[in-house]
C-alpha positions, 0 to 999 in steps of 0.5 A: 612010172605012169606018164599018163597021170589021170585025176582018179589015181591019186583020190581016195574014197573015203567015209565021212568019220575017217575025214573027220578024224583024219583033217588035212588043211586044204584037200579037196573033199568031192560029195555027190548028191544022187537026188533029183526029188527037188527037180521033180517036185518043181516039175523039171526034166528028171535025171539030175541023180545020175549027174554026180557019178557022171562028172565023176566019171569024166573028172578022173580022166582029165589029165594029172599036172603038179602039184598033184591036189590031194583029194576025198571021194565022200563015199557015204550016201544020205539015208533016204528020209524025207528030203527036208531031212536030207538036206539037214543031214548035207548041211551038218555033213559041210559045216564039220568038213569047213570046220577042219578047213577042207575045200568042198566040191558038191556035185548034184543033183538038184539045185535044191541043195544050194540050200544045205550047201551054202548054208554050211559054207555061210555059217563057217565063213560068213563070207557072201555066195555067187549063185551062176544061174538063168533062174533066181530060185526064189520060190516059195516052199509050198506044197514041197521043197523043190529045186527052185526053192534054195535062195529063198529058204537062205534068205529067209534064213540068213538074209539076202544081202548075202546073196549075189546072182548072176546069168539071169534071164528074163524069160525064165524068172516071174516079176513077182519072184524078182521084186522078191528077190530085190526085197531082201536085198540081193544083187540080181544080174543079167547074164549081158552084165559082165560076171561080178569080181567079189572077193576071191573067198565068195562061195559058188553055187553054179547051176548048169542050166545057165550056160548056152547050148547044154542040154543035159539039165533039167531046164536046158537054155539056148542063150546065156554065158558060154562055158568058157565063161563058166572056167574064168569065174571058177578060176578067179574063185577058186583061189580062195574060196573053201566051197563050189557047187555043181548042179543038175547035171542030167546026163541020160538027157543028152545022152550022145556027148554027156555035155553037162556032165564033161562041163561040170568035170572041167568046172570041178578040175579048175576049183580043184587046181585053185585056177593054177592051170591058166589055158592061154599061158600053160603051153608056153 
């Protein structure tokens, strides 16, 4: 008997055709997005393709507790078409697994696919998203879709009166963008305002970027919520909701400790145990 349990002895890989054939109401399906084109189109630091095998890495050598989670390792890639096309193929890809009632963590990758994510997540669910960022990502689609693009692609699609911000930071945001934003009626918080207690079934879109003193993203901030912040807001939601996202994860960026990769590990166990595990009680 092991009395060492880790997270990856009990995942499963699996294809994309066997989880829709095989559904079980509330396991955890984990899907990587290995693509960092949209960072680089929004001219970031490079890096956020190799974030997803990272947290995965670190996500299997947390400790197992009880109630063992019974998870899915998404092994299928995304064809390399144009990254429009990509982002079409993540969405169909969630919208079937939400069908079947699995809880979905995506793991990416460039912030770019918020989009595909929480699109899929608001057309099964209708239930409002929280995007945990220092950036609105309310840029215009010019030349090319990039990583600062999704919120506004969603809001021109399904409205902004869905979308709730919060970590925001003045420096990294133009006016322009903002009186957009507050146009289509989006909540729009600094991360000094305390983090928004919605219903628990509100979806997540965390971009790393957001938290004080991680480096290892493409736009790293110095200031910002710490990430112990970042676990209470995943364990408050987690009891519910059917979807977090983590993003821009770059760990060849900080390449000593690997910190946004550790973070999103940690972040993605807590959505996994549906914030059961309580840090300040569980050694008592």
């Amino acid at each position: 008997m092991n009395k060492d349990p880790r997270i990856r002895d009990v995942w499963q890989k699996r294809s994309f055709k066997s989880l829709l054939s095989t559904s079980q109401r509330d396991a955890v399906v984990i899907v990587g997005y290995s693509d960092d084109e949209g960072v680089r189109n929004n001219n970031g630091r490079a890096g956020a393709k190799f974030g997803p095998e990272r947290i995965l890495h670190y996500l299997g050598k947390l400790v197992l507790h009880s109630p063992q989670p019974k998870i899915f390792v998404l092994g299928d890639s995304i064809p390399k078409v144009s990254l429009k096309k990509r982002h079409e193929i993540a969405e169909s890809r969630l919208y079937e697994l939400f069908k079947r009632s699995y809880r979905v963590l995506t793991l990416g990758g460039g912030h770019d696919y918020a989009y595909p994510d929480a699109s899929a997540f608001f057309r099964s669910t209708s239930s409002k998203v929280l995007n945990i960022d220092a950036h609105l990502d309310v840029r215009e689609v010019a030349k090319a879709i990039n990583s600062g693009t999704a919120f506004r692609r969603f809001s021109e699609r399904f409205g902004g009166r869905h979308i709730i911000q919060w970590g925001l930071q003045a420096h990294c945001n133009s006016s322009e963008n903002i009186r957009w934003a507050k146009d289509q009626k989006m909540k729009c918080l600094s991360y000094l305002k305390p983090w928004p207690k919605l219903s628990p079934a509100t979806g997540l879109s965390i971009c790393l970027d957001a938290f004080a003193g991680i480096r290892g993203v493409s736009a790293p901030s110095f200031i910002g919520p710490s990430p112990s912040v970042g676990i209470e807001i995943v364990r408050y939601y987690s009891k519910q909701t059917r979807w977090a996202g983590i993003y821009e994860s770059a760990p060849k960026l900080d390449p000593l400790t690997e910190d946004s990769a550790r973070l999103g590990a940690i972040l993605a166990y807590h959505f996994i145990y549906r914030g059961r595990i309580d840090e300040g009680n569980f050694f008592q």
